[in-house]
C-alpha positions as CSV (number, residue, x, y, z in Angstrom):
1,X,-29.1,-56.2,1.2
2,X,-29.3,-55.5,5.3
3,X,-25.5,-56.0,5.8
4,X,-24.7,-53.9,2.6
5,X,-26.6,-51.3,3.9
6,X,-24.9,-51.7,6.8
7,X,-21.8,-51.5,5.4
8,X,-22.5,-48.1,3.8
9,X,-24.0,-46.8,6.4
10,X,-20.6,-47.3,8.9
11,X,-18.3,-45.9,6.2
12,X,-20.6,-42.9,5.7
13,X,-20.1,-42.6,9.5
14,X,-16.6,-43.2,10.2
15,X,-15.7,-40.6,7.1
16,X,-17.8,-38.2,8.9
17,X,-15.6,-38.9,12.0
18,X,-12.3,-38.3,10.2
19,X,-14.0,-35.5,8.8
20,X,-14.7,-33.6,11.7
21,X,-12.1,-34.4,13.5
22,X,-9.7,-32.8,10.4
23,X,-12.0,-30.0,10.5
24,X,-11.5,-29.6,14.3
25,X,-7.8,-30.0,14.2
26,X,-7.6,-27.2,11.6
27,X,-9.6,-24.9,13.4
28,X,-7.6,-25.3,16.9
29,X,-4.3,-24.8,14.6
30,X,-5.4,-21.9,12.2
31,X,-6.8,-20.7,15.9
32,X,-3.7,-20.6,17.4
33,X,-1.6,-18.9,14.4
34,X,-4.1,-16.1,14.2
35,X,-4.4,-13.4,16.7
36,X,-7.0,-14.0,19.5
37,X,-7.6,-9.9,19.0
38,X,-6.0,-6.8,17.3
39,X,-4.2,-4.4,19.2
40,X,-5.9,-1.2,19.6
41,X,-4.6,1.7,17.8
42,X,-5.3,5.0,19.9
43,X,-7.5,7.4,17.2
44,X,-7.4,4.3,14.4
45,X,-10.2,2.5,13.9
46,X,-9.8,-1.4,12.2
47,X,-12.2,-2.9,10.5
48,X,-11.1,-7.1,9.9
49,X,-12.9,-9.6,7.3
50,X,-11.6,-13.4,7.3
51,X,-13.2,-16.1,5.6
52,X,-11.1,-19.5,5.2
53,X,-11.9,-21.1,1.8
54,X,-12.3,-24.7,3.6
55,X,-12.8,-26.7,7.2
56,X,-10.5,-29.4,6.8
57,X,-7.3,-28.0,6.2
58,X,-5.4,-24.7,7.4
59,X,-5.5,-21.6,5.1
60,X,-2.7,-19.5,4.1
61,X,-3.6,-16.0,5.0
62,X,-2.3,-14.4,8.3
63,X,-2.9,-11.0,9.2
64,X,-1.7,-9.3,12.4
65,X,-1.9,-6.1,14.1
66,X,0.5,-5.4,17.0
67,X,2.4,-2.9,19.3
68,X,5.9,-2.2,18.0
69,X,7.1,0.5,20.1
70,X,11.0,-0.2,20.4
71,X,12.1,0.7,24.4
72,X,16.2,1.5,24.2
73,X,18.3,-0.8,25.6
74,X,20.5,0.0,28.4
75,X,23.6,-0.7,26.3
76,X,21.8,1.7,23.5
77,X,24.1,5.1,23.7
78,X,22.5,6.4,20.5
79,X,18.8,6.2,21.8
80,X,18.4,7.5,25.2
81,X,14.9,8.6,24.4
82,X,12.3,6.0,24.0
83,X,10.1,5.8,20.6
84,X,6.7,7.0,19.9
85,X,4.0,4.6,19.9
86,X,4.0,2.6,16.9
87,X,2.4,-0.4,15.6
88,X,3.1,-3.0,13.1
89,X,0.7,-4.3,10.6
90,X,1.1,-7.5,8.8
91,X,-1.1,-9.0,5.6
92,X,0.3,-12.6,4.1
93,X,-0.2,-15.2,1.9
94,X,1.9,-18.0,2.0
95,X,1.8,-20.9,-0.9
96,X,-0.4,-24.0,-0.1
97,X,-2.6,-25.1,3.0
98,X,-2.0,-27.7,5.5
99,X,0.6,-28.3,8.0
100,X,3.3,-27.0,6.0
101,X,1.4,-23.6,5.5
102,X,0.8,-23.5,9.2
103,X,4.6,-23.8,9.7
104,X,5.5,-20.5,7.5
105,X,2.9,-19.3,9.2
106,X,4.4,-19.8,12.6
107,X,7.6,-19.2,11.5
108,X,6.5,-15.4,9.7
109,X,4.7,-14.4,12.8
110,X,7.1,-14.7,15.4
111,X,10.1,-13.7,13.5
112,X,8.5,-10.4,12.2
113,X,7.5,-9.8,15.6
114,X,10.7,-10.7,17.5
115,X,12.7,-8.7,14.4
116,X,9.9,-5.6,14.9
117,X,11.5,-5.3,18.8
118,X,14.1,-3.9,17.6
119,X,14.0,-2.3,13.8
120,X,11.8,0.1,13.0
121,X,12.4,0.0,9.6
122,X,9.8,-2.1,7.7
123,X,12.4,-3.2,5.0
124,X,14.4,-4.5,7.5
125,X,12.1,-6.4,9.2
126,X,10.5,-8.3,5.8
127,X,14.4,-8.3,5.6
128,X,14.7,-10.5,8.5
129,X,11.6,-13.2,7.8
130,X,13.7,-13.5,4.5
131,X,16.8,-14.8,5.7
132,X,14.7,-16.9,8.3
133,X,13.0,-18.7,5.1
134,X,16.3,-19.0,3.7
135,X,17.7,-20.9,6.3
136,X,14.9,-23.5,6.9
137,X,15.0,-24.2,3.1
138,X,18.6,-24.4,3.0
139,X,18.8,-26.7,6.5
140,X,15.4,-28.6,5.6
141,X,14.9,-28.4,1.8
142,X,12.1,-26.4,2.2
143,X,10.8,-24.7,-0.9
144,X,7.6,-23.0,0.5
145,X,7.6,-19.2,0.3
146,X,4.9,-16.1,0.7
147,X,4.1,-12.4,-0.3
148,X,3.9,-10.0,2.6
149,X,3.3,-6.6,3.1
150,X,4.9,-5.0,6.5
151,X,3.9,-1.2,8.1
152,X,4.4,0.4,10.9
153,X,1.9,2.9,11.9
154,X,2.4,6.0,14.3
155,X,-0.4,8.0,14.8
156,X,0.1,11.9,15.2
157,X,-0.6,14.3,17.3
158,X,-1.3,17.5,16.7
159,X,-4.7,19.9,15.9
160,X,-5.1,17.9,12.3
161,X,-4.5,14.3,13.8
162,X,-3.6,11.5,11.3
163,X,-1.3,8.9,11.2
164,X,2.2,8.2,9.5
165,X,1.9,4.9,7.9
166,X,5.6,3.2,6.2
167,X,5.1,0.5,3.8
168,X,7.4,-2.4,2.3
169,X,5.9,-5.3,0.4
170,X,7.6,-8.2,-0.6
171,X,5.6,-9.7,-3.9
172,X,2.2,-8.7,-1.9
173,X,-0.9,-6.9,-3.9
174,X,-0.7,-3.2,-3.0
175,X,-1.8,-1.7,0.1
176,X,-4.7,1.0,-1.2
177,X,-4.5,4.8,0.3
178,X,-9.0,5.8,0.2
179,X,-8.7,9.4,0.8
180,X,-11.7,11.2,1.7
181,X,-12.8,12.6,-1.9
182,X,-12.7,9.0,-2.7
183,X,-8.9,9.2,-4.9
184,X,-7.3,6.2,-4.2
185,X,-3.6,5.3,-4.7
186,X,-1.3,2.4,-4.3
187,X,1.5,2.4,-1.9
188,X,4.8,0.5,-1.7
189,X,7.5,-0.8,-4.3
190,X,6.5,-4.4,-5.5
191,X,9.8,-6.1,-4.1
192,X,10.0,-9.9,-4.5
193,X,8.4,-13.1,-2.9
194,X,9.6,-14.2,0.5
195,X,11.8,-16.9,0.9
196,X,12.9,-17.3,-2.4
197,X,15.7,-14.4,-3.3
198,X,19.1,-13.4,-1.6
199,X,17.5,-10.0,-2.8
200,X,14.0,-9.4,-2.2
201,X,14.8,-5.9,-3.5
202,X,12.7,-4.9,0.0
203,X,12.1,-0.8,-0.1
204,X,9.7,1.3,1.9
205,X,7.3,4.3,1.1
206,X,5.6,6.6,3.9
207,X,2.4,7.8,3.3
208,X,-0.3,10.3,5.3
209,X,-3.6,9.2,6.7
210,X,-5.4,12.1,6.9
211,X,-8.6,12.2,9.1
212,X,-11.3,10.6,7.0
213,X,-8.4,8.7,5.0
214,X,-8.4,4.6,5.0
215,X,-5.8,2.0,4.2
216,X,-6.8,-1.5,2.7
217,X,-4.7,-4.4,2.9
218,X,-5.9,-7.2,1.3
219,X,-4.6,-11.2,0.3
220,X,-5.2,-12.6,-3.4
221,X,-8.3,-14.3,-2.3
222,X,-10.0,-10.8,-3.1
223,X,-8.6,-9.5,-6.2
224,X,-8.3,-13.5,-7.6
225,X,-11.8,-14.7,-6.5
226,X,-13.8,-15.7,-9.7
227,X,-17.1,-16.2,-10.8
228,X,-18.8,-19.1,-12.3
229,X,-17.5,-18.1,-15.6
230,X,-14.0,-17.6,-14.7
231,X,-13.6,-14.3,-14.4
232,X,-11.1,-12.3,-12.1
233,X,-12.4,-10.1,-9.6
234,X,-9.7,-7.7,-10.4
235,X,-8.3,-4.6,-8.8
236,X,-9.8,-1.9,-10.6
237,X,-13.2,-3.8,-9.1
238,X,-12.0,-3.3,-5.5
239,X,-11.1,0.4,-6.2
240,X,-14.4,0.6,-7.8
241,X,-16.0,-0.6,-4.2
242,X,-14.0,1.8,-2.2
243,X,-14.7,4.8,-4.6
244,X,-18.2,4.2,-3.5
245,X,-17.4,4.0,-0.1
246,X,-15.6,6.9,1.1
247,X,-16.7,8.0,4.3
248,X,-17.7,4.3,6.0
249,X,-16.2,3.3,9.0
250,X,-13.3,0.7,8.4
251,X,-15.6,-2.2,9.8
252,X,-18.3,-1.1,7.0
253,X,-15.4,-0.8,5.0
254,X,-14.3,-4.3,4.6
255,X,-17.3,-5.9,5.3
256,X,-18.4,-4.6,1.7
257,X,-15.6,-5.8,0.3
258,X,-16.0,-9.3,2.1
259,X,-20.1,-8.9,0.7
260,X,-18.6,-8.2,-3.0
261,X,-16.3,-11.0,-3.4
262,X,-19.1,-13.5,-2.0
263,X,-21.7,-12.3,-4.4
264,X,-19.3,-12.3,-7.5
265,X,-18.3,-15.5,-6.6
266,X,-21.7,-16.9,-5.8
267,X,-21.1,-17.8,-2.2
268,X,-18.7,-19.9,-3.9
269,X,-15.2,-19.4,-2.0
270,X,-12.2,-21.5,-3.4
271,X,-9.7,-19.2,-1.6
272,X,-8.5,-17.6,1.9
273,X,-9.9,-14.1,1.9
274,X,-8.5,-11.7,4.2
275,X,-9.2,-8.0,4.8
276,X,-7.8,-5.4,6.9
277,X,-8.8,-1.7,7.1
278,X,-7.3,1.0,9.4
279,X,-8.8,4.7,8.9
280,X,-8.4,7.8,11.0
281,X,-11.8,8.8,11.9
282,X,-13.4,12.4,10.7
């Protein structure tokens, strides 16, 4: 009975080895995939909520917030002027977990950054990570894919402030426009799934953030997080949140959604849930 205790008692242990040492390996990789920090948006504030469904493996969501202000190139006749400060903002999901999600993952940040040098144009840039994913499935047989949605903000100046915000999604949930009398509308054409069509039928929309005005991005891990019973979360809930909300400070903003999703599932997670807010202060 001594050496089957024993027994048990060193697999118990070395499981909990592999165990934590999967659990650190994914948190040093998901680590280096996501942003160590957001860029700061000059009269923007950004409210960010991530919570990875698991320790032991990496998650599919990515999210990113960076400078994309285009500087001409000395061979650039047609732009002797500089851009305006701009920024791009990035929510994704991409299919599955584990190493092979962390690859897409690499491979969707750098190339939406590297394309975002030099195209303003959201469409073109989700263009871009396309043909990227259609390449390393052709060369590699690679059938992973993800939904994205792409904008590039440029505050305004001005006495009213704001921003310009221009949107393309490729298969993504739709980024949600909270204006300050708490309407809220979607923005952005569907499109397709990344990594999948010759045609992502990409298209961009611009919209106004008006001070007092918020845009939500969110992943699937919100509006598909369900309760014991089953049950979606839904989108008309998340609108139902930010109705209620108008006025909060982005940070505020997403934390209640983060709060909502826990509580509906019961502290339950079995998905990646990822929130990003920006909203022009009053």
């Amino acid at each position: 009975m001594a050496e089957e205790i024993a027994r048990r008692a060193a697999l118990a242990v070395d499981n909990a080895r592999l165990y934590s040492g999967r659990s650190r390996i994914a948190r040093t990789l998901q680590g280096s995939l996501l942003p160590s920090r957001l860029a700061d948006v000059p009269g923007v504030e950004v409210g960010l909520r991530y919570l990875p469904a698991g320790e032991v493996d990496v998650g599919g969501d990515f999210y990113d917030l960076f400078d994309a202000k285009i500087e001409p190139r000395n061979d650039d006749i047609d732009s002797s002027e500089p851009s305006g400060p701009a920024w791009g903002v990035v929510i994704e999901d991409v299919c599955g977990k584990g190493a092979e999600a962390a690859a897409v993952l690499a491979l969707a940040r750098y190339t939406i950054r590297a394309v975002a040098m030099h195209e303003e144009r959201p469409a073109a840039v989700l263009a871009g990570l396309n043909e990227a994913m259609l390449r390393q499935r052709r060369e590699r047989d690679d059938h992973k894919f993800c939904t994205v949605t792409y904008a590039r903000l440029e505050p305004e100046g001005g006495a009213e402030g704001g921003a310009k915000v221009t949107v393309c999604r490729g298969g993504h949930s739709a980024p949600l426009l909270l204006k300050t009398d708490g309407n809220i509308c979607e923005i952005g054409d569907p499109g397709r799934v990344i990594g999948v069509f010759d045609d992502p039928r990409l298209t961009h929309q611009e919209a106004h953030l008006a001070p007092g005005d918020a845009l939500v991005l969110y992943t699937d891990g919100v509006s598909e997080a369900r309760s014991p019973d089953g049950t979606f979360f839904g989108e008309e809930r998340i609108e139902c949140i930010l109705r209620s909300s108008a006025g909060l400070d982005a940070s505020a903003l997403a934390r209640r959604i983060e709060n909502a999703v826990l509580m509906f599932q019961e502290n339950g997670s079995r998905d990646d849930v990822a929130v990003l807010v920006l909203r022009v202060p009053e």
